[in-house]
C-alpha positions as CSV (number, residue, x, y, z in Angstrom):
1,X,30.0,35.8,-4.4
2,X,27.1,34.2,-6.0
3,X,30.3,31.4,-8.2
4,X,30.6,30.9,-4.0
5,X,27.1,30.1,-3.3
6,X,26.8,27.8,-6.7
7,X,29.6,25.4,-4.9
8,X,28.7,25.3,-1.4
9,X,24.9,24.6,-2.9
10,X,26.5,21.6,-5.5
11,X,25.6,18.2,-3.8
12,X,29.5,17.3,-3.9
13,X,30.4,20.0,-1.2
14,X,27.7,19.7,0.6
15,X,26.7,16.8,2.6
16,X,23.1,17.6,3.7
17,X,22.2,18.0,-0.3
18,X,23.3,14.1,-0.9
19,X,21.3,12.8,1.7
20,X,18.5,14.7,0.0
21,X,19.4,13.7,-3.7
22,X,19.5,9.7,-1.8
23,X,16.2,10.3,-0.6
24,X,14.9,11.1,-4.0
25,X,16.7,8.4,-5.4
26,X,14.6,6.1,-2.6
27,X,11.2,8.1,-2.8
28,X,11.2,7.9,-7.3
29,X,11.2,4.0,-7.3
30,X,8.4,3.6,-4.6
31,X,6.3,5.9,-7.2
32,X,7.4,4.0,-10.7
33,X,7.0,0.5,-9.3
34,X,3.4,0.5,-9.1
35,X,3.0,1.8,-12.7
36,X,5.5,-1.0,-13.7
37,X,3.5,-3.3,-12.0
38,X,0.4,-2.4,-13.4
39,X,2.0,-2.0,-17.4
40,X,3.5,-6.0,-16.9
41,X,0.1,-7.0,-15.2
42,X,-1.7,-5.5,-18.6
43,X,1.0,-7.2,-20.9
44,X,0.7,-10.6,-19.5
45,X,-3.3,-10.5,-19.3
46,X,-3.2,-9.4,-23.3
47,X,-0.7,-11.9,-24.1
48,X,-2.1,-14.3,-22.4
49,X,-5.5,-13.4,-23.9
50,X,-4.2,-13.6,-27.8
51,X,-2.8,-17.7,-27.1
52,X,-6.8,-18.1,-25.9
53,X,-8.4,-16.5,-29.1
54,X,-5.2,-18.1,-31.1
55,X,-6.3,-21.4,-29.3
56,X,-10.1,-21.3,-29.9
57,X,-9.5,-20.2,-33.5
């Protein structure tokens, strides 16, 4: 019984678990966007602030 209840619980079989594993898939960018945002943001302001203390040099 419990090989049963592995299968119908797999996402393949059951519908109801791929909306919820597309849902996740939706919710997990909205939460690594603004930490991407924020580690590019950080990147271009030390870049950006090397060319000035390479250029005053």
């Amino acid at each position: 019984m419990k090989k049963m209840d592995s299968q119908d619980s797999s996402p393949v079989h059951n519908p109801h678990s791929v909306d919820e594993a597309r849902n996740q898939t939706t919710m997990t960018p909205k939460n690594r966007f603004p930490w991407a945002t924020i580690i590019i943001v950080l990147i271009l302001i030390l870049i950006v602030g090397t060319i000035i203390l390479l250029a005053q040099a």
